[in-house]
N, C-alpha and C positions, 0 to 999 in steps of 0.2 A: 504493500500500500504506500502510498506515496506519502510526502506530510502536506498536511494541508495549508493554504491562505486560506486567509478570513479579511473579506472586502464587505466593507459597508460604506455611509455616506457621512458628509457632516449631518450636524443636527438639523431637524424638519424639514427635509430633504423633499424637491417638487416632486410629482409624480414620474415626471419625462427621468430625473434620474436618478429615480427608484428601478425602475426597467432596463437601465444602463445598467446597472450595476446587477439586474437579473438577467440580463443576457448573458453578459462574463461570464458569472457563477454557474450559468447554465453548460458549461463548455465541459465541463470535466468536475468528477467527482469528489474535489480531490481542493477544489474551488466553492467555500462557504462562505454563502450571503447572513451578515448580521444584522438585521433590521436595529435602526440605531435607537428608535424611541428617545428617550430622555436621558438614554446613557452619556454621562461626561467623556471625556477621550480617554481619563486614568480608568475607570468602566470598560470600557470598549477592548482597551489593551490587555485588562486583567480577562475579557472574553477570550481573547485571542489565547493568553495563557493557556486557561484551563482547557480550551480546545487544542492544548498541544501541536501549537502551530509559532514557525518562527518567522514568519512574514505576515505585515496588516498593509492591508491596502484601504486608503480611505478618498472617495470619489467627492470632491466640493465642485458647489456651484455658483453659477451668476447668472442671475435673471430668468433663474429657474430652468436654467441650462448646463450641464457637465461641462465644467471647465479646466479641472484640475483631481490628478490622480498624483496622491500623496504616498511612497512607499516608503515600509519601514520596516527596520529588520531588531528582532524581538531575542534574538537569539543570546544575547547577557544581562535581558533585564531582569532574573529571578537573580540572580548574584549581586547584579550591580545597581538594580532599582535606575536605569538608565534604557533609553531604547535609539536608536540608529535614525535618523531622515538618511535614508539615501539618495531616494530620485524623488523628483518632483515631473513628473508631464503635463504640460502647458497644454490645454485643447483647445482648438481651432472650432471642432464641432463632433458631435457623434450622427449617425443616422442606425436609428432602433434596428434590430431584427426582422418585424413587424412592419417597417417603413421601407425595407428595400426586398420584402418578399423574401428575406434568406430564410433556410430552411434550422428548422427543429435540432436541438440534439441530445437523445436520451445521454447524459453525464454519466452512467453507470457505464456505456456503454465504449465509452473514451477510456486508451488505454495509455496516450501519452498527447502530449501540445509539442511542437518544434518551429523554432525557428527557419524560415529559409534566409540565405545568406542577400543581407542586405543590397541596391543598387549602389548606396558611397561607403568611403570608407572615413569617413571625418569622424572629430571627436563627437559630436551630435548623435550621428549614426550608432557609433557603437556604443552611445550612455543609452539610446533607445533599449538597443537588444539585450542589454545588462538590465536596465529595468524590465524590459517584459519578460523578461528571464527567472527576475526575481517575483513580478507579481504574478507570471502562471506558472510557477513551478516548472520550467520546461526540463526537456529530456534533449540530448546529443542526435538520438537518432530515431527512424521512424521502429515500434517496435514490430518483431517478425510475423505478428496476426492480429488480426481485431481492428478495431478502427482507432483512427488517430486525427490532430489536428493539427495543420501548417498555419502556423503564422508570415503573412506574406507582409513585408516592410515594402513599401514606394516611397523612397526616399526623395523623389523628382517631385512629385505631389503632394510628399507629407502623412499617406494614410497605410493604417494598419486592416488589414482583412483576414479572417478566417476560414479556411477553408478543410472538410473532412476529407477524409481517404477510410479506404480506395475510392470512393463516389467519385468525387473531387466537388461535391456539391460548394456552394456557397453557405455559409450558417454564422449566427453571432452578429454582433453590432459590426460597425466600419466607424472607425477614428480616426480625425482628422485632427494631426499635431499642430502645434504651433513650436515648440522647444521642450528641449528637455536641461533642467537643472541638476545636479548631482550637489547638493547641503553638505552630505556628510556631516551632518551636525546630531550631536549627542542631547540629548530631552532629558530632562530630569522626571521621571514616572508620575511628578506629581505638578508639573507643571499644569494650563492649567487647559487653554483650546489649542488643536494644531490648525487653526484655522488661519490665524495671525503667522502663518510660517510660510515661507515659501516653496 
């Protein structure tokens, strides 16, 4: 079994990306959605915990639109009461599942996510594929049966796609970047929104 993410959103999050963030999760089993309710972000993180998970992904918005996916990596904060900002992605725009007719995919039925090799090779590019590395858990290679998903980067235009195998169907949201930030910045567990972060 894989370890898991746990993606959820900032607080009282629009509808449009509450769906964001159930399309991803929808991708692989391996990928949990935490409805955020009224949990603070030291809440949300201790979810992550106890779901024994060392990656949180957290989707904010503007104007009731996904604009920012916040990664963080969980992996010394039971020792150190400390959690990781590693990537920040900047969104340009998403278009739902639902919106571009891409197709369903039972997450049990997903046995691995993989990156295809990027169009450039700039620093941008490869903080891309290290972040979506880290928020889907991906895998090196496709595995030998079952179905699986390619992550296809267009680095010319900025957007990420998903697509299953063997089908080669279309499935999941399409994301449209704008930048990606690399913080590296260390959180004190009780600090207090990561809203104010970059």
């Amino acid at each position: 079994m894989k370890k898991k993410v746990i993606i959820s959103t900032s607080r009282e999050p629009s509808p449009r990306t509450r769906s964001f963030v159930k399309d991803i999760s929808n991708l692989a089993y391996w990928l949990i959605k935490i409805n955020r309710g009224k949990m603070t972000f030291h809440e949300l993180v201790e979810e992550a915990i106890l779901a024994d998970s060392n990656t949180l992904a957290v989707v904010g918005e503007m104007r009731g639109n996904p604009s920012i996916i916040r990664v963080y990596d969980l992996t010394d904060v039971a020792r150190t009461e400390k959690l990781l900002h590693t990537y920040s992605i900047i969104l340009k725009g998403v278009a739902l599942s639902r919106e571009t007719g891409n197709h369903g995919v039972e997450p049990q039925e997903v046995n691995e996510i993989i990156i295809e090799p990027s169009q450039g090779h700039d620093e941008e590019s490869k903080a891309l594929v290290l972040a979506l590395h880290q928020m889907l858990n991906t895998g090196v290679e496709p595995p030998r049966e079952g179905k699986y998903i390619k992550v296809n980067i267009n680095t010319a235009f900025k957007l990420v796609k998903f697509k299953l195998f063997p089908t080669g169907l279309n499935v999941g949201p399409v994301i449209k970047y704008f930048k990606v930030k690399t913080p590296k910045k260390l959180i004190e567990l009780g600090e207090a929104a990561e809203d104010s972060q970059i």
